[in-house]
N, C-alpha and C positions, 0 to 999 in steps of 0.2 A: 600304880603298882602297890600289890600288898605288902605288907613291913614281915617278911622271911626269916624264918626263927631257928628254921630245924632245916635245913641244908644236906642232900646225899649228894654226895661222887660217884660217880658209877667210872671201875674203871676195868680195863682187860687186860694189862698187860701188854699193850702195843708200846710202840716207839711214840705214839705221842698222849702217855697217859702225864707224863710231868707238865705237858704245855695246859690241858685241861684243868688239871690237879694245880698251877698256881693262879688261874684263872678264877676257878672256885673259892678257894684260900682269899685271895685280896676282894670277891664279895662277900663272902664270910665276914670278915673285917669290917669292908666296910658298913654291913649294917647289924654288926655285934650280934650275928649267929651262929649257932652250934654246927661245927662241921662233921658229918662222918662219911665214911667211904665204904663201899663194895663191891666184891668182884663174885660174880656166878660163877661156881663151876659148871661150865659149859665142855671143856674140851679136854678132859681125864677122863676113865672110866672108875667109876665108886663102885666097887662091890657091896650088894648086898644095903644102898643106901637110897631111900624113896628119893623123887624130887622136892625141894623146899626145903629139907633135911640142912640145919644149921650148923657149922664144922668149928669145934670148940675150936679158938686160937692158945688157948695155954695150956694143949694134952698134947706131948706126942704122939703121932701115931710110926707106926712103921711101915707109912707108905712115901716111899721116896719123893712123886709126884705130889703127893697131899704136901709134907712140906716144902716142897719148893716155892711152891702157890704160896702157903702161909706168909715165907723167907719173904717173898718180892711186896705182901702185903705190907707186910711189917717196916718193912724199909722202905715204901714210901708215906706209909700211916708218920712214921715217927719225923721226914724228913719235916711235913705240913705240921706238925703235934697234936695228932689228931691220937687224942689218948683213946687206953686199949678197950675201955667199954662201947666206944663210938667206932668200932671198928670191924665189917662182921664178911665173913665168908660162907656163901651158900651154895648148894649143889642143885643145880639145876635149867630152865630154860630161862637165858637173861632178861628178855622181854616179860616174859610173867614175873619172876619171882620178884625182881625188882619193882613191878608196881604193887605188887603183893606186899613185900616190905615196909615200902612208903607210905600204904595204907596203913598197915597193922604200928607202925612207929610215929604217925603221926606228922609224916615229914611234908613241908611246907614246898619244897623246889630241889628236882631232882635234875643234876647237871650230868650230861650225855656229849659225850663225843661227836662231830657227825663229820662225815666226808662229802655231803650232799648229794647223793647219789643220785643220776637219774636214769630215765627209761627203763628195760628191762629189771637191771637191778633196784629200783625203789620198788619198782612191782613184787620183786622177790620179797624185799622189804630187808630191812637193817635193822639193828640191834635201837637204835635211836628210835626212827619210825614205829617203832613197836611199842616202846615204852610210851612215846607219843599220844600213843591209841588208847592202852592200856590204864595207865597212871589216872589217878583220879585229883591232884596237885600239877601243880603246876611243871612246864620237861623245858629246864634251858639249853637248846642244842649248842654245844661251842665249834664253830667250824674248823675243821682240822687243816694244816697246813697241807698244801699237796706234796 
């Protein structure tokens, strides 16, 4: 195994993004790397905002949905201390953008959620499976509790 420096979370907002999120955190830890976190806007509508399009964290806006997304960011960025440079919100499709990311930031091992999906649905393909493909680093799927 390579010695992992630069560490993403990928997270959505599910009911199991804290089970992932300390899973990351104590390998973080243990091999004294940089942790940061991301959530794709996938399921807001952004007026007037291309795909990839990077969502400052310290402007408001006055879109109710844009902060709320921020709010849930924030509070679990802070619960891991995952300071606010290492910490980024993008609008877009999560499968690309996120191996887009990883590329352009240089990130060593991108941690994903999975549910295991199979038959029809892996055929659809999941958000994991995708970055899987995509990512050009290494994709730790963490299996999701059922």
């Amino acid at each position: 195994m390579s010695q992992y420096r630069n560490i993403l979370l990928t997270i959505d907002f599910s009911e199991y993004d804290e089970f992932v999120a300390n899973k990351a955190r104590n390998l973080a830890k243990q091999l004294n790397a940089k942790l940061s976190i991301i959530h794709i806007l996938d399921d807001i509508p952004m007026p007037d905002t291309p795909y990839g399009t990077v969502i400052p964290l310290d402007e408001d806006s006055s879109y109710p949905m844009l902060e709320a997304e921020k709010a849930q960011l924030k509070q679990l960025a802070d619960q891991l201390a995952i300071t606010s440079t290492d910490r980024w919100l993008i609008w877009g499709e999560p499968k690309q953008e996120i191996a887009l990311f990883a590329e352009r930031e240089k990130i060593d091992l991108i941690i994903v959620g999975s549910h295991g999906r199979h038959g029809l649905a892996l055929l659809l393909g999941s958000t994991a499976n995708g970055v899987l493909h995509h990512a050009k680093c290494d994709v730790l799927a963490i299996r999701l509790p059922d």
